[in-house]
DRENNU-334789 format. One record per residue (C-alpha): x, y, z; residue in three letters; residue number from 1. Coordinates in steps of 0.001 Angstrom, whole numbers, plus 500000, padded with zeros to 6 digits. Example, Ala and Ser with C-alpha at 12.3 -4.5 7.8 and 13.67 -1.06 7.14 Angstrom:
! DRENNU-334789
     px     py     pz fimi tiba
 512300 495500 507800  ala    1
 513670 498940 507140  ser    2
***
This chain:
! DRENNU-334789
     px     py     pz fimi tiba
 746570 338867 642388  unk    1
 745052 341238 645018  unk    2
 742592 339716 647262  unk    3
 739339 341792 647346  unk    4
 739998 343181 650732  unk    5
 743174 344572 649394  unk    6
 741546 346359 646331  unk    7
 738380 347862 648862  unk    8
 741120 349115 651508  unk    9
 743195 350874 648571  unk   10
 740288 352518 646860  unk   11
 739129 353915 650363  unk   12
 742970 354956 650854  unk   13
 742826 356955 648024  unk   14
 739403 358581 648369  unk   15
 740674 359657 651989  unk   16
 744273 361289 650145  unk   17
 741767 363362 647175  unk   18
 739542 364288 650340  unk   19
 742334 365670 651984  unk   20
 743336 367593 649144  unk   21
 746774 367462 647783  unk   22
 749026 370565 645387  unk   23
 749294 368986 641446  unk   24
 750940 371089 638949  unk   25
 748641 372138 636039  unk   26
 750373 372286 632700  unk   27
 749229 374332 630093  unk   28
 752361 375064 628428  unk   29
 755799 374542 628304  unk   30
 755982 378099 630066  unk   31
 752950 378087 632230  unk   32
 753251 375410 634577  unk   33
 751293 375986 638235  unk   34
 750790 374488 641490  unk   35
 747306 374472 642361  unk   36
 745534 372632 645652  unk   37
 742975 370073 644232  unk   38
 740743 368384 646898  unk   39
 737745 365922 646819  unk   40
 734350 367419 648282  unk   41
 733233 365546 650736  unk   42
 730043 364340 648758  unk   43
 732471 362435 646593  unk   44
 731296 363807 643421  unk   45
 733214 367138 642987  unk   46
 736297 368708 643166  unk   47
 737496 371699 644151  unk   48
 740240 373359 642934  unk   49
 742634 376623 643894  unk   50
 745712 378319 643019  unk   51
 748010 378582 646041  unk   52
 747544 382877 646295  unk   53
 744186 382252 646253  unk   54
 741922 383178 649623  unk   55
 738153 382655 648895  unk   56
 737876 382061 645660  unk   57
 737765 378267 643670  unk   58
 735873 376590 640720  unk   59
 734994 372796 640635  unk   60
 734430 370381 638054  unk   61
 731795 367343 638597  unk   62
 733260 363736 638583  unk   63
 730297 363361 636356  unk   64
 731824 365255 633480  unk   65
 735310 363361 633411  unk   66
 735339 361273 630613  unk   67
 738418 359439 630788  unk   68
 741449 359184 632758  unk   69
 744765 359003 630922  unk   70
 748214 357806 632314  unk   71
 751571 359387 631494  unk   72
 752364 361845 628657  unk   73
 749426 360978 626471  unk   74
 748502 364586 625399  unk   75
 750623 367660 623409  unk   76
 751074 369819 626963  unk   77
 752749 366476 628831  unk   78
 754405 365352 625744  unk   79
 756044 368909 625630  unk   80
 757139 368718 629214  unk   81
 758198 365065 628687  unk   82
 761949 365826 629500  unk   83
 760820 367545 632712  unk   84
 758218 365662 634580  unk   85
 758546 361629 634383  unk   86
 755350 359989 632536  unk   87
 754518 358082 636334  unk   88
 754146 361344 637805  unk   89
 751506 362595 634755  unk   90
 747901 362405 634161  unk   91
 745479 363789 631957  unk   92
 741595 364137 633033  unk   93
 739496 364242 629984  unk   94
 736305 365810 630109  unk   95
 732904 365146 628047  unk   96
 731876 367707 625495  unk   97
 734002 371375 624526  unk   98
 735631 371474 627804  unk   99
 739871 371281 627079  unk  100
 741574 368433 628939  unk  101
 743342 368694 632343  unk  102
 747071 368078 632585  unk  103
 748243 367816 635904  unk  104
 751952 366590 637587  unk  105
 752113 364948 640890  unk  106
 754531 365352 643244  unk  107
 755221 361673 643412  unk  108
 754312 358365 641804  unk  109
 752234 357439 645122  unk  110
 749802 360771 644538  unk  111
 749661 360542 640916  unk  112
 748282 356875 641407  unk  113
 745571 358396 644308  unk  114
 744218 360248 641907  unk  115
 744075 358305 638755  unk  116
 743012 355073 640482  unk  117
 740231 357526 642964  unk  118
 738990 359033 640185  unk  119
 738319 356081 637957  unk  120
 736563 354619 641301  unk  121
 734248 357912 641598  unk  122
 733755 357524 637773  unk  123
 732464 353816 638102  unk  124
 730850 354784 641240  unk  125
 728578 356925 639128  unk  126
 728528 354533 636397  unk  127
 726707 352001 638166  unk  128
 723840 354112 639682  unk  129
 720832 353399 639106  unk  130
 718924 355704 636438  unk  131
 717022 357697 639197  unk  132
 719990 358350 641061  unk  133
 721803 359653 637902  unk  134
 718908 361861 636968  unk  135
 719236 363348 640209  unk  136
 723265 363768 640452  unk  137
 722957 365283 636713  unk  138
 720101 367680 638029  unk  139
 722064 368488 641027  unk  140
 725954 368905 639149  unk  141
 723701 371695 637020  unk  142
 722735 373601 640202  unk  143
 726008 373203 641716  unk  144
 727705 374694 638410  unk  145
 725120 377850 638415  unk  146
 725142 378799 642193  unk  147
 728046 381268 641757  unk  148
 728189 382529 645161  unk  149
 728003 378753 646585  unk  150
 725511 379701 649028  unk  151
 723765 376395 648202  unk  152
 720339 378327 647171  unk  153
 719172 379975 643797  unk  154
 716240 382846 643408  unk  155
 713950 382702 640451  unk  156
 715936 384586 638075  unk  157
 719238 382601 638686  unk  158
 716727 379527 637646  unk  159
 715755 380804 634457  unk  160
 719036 381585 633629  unk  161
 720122 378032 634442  unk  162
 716969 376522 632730  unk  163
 718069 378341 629371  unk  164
 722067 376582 630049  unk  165
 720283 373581 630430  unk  166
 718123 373762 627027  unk  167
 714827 373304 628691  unk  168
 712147 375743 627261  unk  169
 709727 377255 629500  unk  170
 706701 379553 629711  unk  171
 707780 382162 632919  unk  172
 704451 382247 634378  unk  173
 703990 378422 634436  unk  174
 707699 377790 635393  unk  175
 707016 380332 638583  unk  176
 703958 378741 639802  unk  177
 706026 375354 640165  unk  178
 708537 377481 641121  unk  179
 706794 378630 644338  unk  180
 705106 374874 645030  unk  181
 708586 373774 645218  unk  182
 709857 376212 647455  unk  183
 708951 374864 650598  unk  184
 711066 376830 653333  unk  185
 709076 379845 651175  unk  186
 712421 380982 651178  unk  187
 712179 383433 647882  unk  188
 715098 380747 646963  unk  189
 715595 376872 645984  unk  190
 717798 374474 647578  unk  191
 719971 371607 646027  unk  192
 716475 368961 646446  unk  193
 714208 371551 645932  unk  194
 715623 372511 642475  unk  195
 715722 368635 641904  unk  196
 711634 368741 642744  unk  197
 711075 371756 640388  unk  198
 713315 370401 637501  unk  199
 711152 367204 637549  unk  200
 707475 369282 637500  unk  201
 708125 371575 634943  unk  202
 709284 368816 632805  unk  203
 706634 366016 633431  unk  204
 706173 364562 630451  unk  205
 701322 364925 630003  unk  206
 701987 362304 627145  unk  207
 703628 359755 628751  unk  208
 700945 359938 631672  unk  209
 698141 359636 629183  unk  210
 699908 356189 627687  unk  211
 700764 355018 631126  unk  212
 696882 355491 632574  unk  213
 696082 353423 629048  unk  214
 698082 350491 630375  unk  215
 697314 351197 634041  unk  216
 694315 348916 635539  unk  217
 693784 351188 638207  unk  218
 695665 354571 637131  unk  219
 698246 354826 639626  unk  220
 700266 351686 638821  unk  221
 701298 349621 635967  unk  222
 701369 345827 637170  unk  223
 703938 343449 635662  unk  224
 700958 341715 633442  unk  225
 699973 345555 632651  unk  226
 703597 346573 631677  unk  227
 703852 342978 629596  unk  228
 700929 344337 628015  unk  229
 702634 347777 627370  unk  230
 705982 346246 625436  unk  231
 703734 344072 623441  unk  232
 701405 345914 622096  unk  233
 703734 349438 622035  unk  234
 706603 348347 621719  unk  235
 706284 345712 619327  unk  236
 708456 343356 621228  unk  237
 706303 339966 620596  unk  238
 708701 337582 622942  unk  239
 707817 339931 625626  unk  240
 707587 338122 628603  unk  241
 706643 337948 632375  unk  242
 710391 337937 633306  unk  243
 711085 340164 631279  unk  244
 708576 342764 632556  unk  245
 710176 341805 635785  unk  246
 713266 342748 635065  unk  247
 712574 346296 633889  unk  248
 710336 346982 637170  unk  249
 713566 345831 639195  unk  250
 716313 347979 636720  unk  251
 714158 350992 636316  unk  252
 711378 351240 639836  unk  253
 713018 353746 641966  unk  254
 710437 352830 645180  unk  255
 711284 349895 646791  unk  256
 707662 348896 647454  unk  257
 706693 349230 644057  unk  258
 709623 346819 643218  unk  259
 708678 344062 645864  unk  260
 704591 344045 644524  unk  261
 706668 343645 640731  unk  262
 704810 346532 639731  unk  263
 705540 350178 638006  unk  264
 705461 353439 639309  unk  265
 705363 356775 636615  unk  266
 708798 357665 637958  unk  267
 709846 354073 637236  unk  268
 707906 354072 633553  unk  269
 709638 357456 632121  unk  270
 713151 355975 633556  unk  271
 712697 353142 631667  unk  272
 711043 355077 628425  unk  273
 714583 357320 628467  unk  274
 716921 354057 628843  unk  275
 718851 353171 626057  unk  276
 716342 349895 626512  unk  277
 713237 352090 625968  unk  278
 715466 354057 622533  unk  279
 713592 353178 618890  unk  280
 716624 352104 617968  unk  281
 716559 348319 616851  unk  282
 718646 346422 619478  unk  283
 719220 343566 616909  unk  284
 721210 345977 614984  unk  285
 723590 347299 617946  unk  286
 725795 344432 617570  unk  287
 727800 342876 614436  unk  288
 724849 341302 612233  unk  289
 726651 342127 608990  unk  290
 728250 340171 606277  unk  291
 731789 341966 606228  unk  292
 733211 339773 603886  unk  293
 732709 341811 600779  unk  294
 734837 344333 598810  unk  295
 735912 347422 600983  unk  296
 733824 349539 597808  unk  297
 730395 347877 599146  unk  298
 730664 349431 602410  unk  299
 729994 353151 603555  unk  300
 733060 354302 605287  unk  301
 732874 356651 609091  unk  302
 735197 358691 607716  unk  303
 736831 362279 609452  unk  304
 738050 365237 607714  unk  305
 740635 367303 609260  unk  306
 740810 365013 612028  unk  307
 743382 366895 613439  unk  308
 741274 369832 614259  unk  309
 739566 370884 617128  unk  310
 737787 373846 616296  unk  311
 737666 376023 612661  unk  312
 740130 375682 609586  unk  313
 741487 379235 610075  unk  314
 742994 379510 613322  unk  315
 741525 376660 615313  unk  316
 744170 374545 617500  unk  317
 745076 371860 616409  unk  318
 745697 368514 618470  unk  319
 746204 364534 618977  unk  320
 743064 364257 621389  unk  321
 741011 365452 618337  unk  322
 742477 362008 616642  unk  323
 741453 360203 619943  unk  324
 737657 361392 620152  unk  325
 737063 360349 616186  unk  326
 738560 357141 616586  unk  327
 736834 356671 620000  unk  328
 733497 357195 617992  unk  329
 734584 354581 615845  unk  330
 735854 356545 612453  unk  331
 737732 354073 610200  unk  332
 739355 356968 607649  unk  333
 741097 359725 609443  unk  334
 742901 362918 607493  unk  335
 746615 364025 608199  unk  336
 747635 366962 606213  unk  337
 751658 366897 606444  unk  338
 754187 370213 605929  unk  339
 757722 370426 606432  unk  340
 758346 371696 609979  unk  341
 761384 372801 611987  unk  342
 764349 370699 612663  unk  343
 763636 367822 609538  unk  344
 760305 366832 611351  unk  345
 757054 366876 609625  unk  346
 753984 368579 611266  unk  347
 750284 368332 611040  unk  348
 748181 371246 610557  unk  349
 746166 373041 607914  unk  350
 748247 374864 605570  unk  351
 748369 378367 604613  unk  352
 746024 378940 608015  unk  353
 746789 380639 611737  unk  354
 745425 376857 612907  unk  355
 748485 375376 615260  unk  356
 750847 372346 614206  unk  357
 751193 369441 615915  unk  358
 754243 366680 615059  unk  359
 753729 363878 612800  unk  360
 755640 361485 614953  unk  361
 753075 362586 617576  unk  362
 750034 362003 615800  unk  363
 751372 358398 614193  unk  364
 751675 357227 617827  unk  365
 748085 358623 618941  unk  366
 746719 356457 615988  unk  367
 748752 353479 616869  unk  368
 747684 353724 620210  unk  369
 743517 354103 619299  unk  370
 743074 352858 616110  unk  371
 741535 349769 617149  unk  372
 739928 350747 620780  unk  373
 736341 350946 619160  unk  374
 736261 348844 616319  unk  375
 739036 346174 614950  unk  376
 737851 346034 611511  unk  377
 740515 348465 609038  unk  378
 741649 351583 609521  unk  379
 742771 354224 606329  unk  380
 744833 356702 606744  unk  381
 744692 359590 604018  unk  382
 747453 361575 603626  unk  383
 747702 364868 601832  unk  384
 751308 365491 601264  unk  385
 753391 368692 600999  unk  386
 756635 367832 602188  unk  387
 760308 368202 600816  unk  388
 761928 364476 599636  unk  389
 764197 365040 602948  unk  390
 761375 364960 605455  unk  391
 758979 362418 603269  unk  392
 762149 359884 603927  unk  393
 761039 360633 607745  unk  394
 757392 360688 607007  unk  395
 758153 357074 605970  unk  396
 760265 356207 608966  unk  397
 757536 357397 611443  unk  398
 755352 355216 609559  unk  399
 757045 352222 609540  unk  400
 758840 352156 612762  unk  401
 755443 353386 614787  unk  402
 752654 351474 613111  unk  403
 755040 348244 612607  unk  404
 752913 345279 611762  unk  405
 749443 347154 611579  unk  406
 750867 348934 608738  unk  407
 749813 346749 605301  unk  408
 751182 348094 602335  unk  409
 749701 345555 599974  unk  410
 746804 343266 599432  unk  411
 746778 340543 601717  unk  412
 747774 337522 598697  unk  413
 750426 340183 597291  unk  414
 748623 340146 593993  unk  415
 746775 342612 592084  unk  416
 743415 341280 592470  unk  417
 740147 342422 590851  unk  418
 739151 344267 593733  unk  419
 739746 345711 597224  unk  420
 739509 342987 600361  unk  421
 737434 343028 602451  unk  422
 736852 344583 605867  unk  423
 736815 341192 607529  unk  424
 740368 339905 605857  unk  425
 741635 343563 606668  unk  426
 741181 342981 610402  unk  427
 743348 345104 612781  unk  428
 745429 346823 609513  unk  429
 745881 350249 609184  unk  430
 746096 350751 605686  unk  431
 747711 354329 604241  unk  432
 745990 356280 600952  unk  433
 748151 359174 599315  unk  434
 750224 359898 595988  unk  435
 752213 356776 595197  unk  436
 754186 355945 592282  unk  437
 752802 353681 589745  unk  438
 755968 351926 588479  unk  439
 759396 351849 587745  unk  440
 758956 353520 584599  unk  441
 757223 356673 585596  unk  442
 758535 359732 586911  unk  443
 758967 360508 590771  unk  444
 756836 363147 590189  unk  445
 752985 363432 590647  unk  446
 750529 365556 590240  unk  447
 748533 367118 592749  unk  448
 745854 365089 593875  unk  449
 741829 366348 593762  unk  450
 741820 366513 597719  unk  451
 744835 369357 597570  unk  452
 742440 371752 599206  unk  453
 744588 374309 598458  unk  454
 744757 374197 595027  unk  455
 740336 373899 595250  unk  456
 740365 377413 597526  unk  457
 743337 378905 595017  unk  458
 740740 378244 592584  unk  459
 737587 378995 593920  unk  460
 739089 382235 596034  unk  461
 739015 385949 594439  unk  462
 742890 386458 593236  unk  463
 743428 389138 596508  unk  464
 742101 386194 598696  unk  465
 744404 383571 597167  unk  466
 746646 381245 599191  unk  467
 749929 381654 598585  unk  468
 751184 380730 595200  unk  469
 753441 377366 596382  unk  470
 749910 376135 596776  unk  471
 748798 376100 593454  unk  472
 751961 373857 591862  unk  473
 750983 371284 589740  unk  474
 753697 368854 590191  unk  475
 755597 367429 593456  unk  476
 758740 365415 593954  unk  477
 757827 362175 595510  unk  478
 759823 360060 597668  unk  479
 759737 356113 596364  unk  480
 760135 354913 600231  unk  481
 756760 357019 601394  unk  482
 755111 356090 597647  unk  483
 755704 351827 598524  unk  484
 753740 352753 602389  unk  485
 750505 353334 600157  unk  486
 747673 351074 600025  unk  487
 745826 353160 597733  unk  488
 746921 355483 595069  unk  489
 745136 358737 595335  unk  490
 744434 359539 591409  unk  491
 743155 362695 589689  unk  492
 739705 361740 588453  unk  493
 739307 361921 584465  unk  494
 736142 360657 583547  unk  495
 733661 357699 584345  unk  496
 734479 355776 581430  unk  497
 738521 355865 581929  unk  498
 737725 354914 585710  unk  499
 735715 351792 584137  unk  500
 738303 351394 581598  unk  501
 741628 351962 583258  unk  502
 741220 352266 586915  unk  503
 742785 350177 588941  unk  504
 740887 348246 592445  unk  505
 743166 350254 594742  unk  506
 743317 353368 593244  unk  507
 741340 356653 594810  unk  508
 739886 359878 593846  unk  509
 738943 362537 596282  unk  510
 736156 365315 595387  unk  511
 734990 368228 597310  unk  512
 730853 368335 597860  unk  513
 730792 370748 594975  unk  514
 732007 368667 592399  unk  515
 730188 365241 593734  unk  516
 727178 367104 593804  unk  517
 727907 368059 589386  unk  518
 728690 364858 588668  unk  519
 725297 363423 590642  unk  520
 723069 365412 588869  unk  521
 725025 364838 585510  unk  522
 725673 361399 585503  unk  523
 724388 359991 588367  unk  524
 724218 355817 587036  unk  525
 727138 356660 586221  unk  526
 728444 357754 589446  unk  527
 726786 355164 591044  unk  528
 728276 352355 589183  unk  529
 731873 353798 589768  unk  530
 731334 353866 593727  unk  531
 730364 350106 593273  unk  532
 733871 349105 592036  unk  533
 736582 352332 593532  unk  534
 736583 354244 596659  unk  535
 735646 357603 596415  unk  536
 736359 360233 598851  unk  537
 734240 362991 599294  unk  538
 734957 366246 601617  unk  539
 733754 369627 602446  unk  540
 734266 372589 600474  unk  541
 737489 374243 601291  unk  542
 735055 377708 601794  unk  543
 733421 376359 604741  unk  544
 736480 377904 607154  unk  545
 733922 377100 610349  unk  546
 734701 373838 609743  unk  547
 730747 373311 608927  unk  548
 729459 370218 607439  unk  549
 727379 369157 604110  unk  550
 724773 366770 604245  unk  551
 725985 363412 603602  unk  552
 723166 361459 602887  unk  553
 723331 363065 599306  unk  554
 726559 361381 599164  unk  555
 725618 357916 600473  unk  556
 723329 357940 597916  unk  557
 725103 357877 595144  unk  558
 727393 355157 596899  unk  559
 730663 356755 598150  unk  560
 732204 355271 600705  unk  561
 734394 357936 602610  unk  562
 732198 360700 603369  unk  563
 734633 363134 605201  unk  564
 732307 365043 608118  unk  565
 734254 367313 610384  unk  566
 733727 365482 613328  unk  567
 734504 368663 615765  unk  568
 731402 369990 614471  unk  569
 728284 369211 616651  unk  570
 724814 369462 613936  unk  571
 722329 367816 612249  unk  572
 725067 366478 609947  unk  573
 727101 364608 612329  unk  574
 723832 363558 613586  unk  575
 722925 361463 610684  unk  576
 726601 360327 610763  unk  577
 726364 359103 614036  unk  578
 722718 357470 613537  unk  579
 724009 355555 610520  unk  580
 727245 354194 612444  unk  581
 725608 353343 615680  unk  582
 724361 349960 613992  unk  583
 726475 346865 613081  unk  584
 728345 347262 616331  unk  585
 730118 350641 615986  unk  586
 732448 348876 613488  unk  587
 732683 352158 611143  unk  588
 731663 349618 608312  unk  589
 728164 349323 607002  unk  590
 727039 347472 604430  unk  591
 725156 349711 600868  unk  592
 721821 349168 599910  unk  593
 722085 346260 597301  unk  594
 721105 348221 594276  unk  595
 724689 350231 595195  unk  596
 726542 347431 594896  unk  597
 724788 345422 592285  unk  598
 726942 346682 588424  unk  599
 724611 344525 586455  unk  600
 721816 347220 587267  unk  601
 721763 350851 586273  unk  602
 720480 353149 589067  unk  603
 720142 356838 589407  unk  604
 719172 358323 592531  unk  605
 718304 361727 591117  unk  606
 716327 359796 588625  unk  607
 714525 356812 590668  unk  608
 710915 357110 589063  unk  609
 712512 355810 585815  unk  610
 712826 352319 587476  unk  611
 710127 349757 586263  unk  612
 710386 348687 590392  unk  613
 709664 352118 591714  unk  614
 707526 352097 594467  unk  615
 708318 354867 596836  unk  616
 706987 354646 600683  unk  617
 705153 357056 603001  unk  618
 706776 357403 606620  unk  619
 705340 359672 608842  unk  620
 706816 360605 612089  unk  621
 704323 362079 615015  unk  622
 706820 363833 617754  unk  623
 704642 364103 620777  unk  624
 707408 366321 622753  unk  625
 711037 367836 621692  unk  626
 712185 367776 625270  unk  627
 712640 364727 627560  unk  628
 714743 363877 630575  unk  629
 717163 361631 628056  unk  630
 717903 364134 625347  unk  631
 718731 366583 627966  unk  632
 720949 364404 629696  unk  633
 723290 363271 626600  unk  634
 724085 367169 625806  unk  635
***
């Protein structure tokens, strides 16, 4: 093991080789593969980057914005350049929001190291700050990304322009007068600290003055018996104590001689009201605190539809790192749409569409590789399957040979139980859903499942509009060594009374928002009391070709489990999906309402007034501001 000594005198080794710069090839193709000179500013938080033609000109990219660093071929670009450039001389930089991944080739295994291992220093570097320094560095990456001319100074119209990138609304007339106070070289122009002054006046928060002079025995300062005061009696938290207080005055205080009287400054108050410690959220809730031994059917599902996409169903590309960021958020049912592709191997794309394809084999390894980074509790797998017999027999190959011993193609005692394990037995599993054949008796032929969204936009298309008419077949060959893979059968739905009748604990149906939405308002006990004994899958209507999302609380209502969000789409939708998922520790499983889960007792949701126990509840909301430091900061 390397002393500590040895680890310090590396990292500063490698900080000194990005400093001095270094040429990496960028790799955006197999085709269009580049030298470009990369160096490390010398504030250690941004990079600067130029081709080698290049005089003058360069862009940069804030360390702040990298959001991973990734070894070897682990993206499509160095996977496709896999038999030219060794994995030990390949990384990928990964970067937070829209912004397409970096793949870059060192010259040697020494520099690819300097960078990966300098970067993930810089990264932790920033990591640790304290929350006034990374309001600052944020602030000041923002400025550093609008000063074009990288003159280090921005007039008043530049700021407004950057204001609007930076979603802060603003009355001109106000926003000028602080403007002006914070220009003091009375310049005409703001400098890096002076746009870090202005930023923080025009968005001082009146509100959170007003509660802070409440709690304030003398106005100016909040004491550590004053802030005590302050998380019992607004924040509710009735164990809080003096050490407690302490502590936040010493995490959050940015002036030193606030922190050694123990007391609170304003700066030090709205830090700490924008922590994650200061969120609504309940922080008994972040962590596991729920019973996940029950029936897979009792729990809602974080579930992705067209994983594999990173932008619309049309013509969007297609890629593995969209399979990374959903299972990174910790989504436990993940879509892979497979078509016969060149050469006998399967790809991955949306079909009948200008949206790219991506190999199977490819996307089976990404899944093996993530599936249980976030959360270790089951991962499903639904396949929709359009593939010849030849390449299924290779679908089935990749599967096995890939996924190995995560791959459980039966319930855990080999019988055929009453109903589905549970999340907790299913531990670390990855567990595949798509056409299967029943027994030996039936024919290896199937027909095609309610999730085809091809068939549903043959259907619901005008005739000129149409997908081609391959699409619209009714039955497909099935290969028997891809049908024993499946955990659960994806079945045509009938009726509710042959699902109560017939179905089976680990069979599936799939329906598009349209038709979950007819049979809620038709029979919605009904529906209800279905979802508390089968999985049900439920995904948007093949019409929404941006990739937009329906609103899935209408869903969890009724009790389904997989609610299929296209996760590439930012919205008010994924918003919900992400509040609901955040609690029981990220785990992608939580726990229905009882009444969901309970068969003894009918409930509609459309209908809940006809319940002798219905009692509905008033809750009222009062938003005293729609911007704050936080919000603006996690965009």
């Amino acid at each position: 093991m390397e002393s500590p000594q040895t680890c310090c005198g590396r990292s500063h080794q490698n900080l000194e080789a990005l400093k001095a710069g270094m040429f990496l090839r960028k790799v955006k193709s197999r085709m269009w593969k580049r030298q470009r000179h990369y160096k490390l500013q010398e504030d250690c938080k941004t990079v600067a980057y130029k081709s080698s033609w290049a005089i003058n000109s360069y862009s940069t990219f804030s360390i702040s914005d990298v959001e991973a660093v990734r070894e070897g071929h682990q993206s499509e670009m160095l996977l496709s350049v896999a038999d030219e450039f060794p994995a030990d001389r390949c990384f990928t930089l990964v970067f937070r929001g829209r912004r397409g991944n970096l793949d870059l080739v060192a010259e040697s295994v020494v520099e690819a190291q300097a960078w990966i291992q300098g970067v993930r220093a810089l990264m932790e570097n920033i990591e640790n700050m304290d929350e006034s320094t990374k309001l600052d560095q944020w602030i000041s990456d923002w400025f550093s990304k609008a000063d074009r001319n990288k003159d280090g100074r921005m007039n008043f119209r530049e700021t407004k322009k950057l204001l609007k990138m930076m979603n802060v609304n603003m009355n001109e007339e106000h926003a000028y007068c602080l403007f002006m106070r914070a220009d003091k070289s009375e310049s005409g122009t703001l400098e890096d600290q002076e746009f870090v002054e202005f930023y923080k006046m025009l968005t001082e928060r009146i509100e959170v003055l007003d509660l802070f002079q409440d709690y304030s025995s003398d106005g100016q300062i909040l004491s550590q018996c004053d802030l005590e005061e302050f998380l019992r009696e607004e924040q509710l938290e009735g164990e809080a104590s003096y050490e407690h207080a302490l502590q936040l005055i010493d995490r959050y205080e940015p002036s030193n001689t606030a922190r050694m009287n123990h007391s609170m400054s304003i700066d030090g108050f709205l830090m700490y009201l924008t922590s994650p410690e200061g969120s609504i959220f309940n922080p008994e809730r972040q962590g596991l605190f729920q019973d996940l031994s029950q029936p897979l059917a009792h729990y809602y599902i974080s579930s992705s539809h067209n994983t594999y996409l990173m932008e619309d169903q049309l013509k969007g590309p297609s890629s593995v790192e969209a399979y990374i960021q959903a299972l990174k958020r910790g989504c436990r049912c993940v879509e892979v749409d497979c078509w016969n592709g060149a050469n006998g191997e399967p790809v991955v794309y949306h079909g009948h569409t200008f949206t790219s394809k991506i190999l199977l084999k490819d996307v089976i390894t990404t899944i093996a590789n993530y599936a249980f980074k976030a959360s270790e509790y089951p991962l499903i797998v639904s396949i929709e399957n359009h593939c010849s017999i030849e390449q299924q027999e290779v679908m089935a190959r990749l599967f096995r040979d890939i996924l190995g011993n995560m791959l459980l193609t039966s319930t855990v005692d080999a019988k055929v139980a009453s109903e589905l394990p549970s999340p907790e037995a299913l531990k670390r599993k990855i567990l595949l859903k798509g056409k299967k054949i029943g027994n030996e008796s039936e024919s290896l032929t199937d027909e095609v499942s309610d999730e085809d969204e091809a068939a549903e936009m043959s259907k619901d298309c005008p005739a000129s509009e149409s997908p081609p008419t391959d699409a619209k077949k009714s039955k497909q060959k099935l290969c028997k060594e891809l049908s024993d893979l499946m955990f659960c059968k994806s079945v045509h739905f009938h009726s509710f009374e042959h699902s109560r009748t017939s179905a089976k604990p680990d069979e599936m149906s799939s329906f598009s928002e349209s038709k979950a939405r007819k049979y809620s308002k038709e029979a919605g006990s009904d529906f209800v009391l279905h979802n508390t004994r089968q999985l049900t899958r439920v995904y948007p209507s093949g019409m929404r070709t941006d990739s937009s999302n329906y609103c899935p609380l209408d869903m969890w209502n009724m009790g389904c489990q997989i609610v299929a969000l296209n996760f590439q789409t930012a919205g008010m939708e994924m918003d919900l999906n992400d509040g609901l998922f955040t609690q029981n520790g990220c785990s992608g499983y939580v726990l229905k309402p009882e009444i969901l889960c309970n068969r003894e007792r009918l409930f509609d949701p459309e209908k809940p007034e006809e319940r002798e126990d219905y009692h509905p509840l008033l809750f009222s909301v009062k938003v005293l501001n729609s911007i704050c430091v936080h919000s603006a900061i996690s965009l």
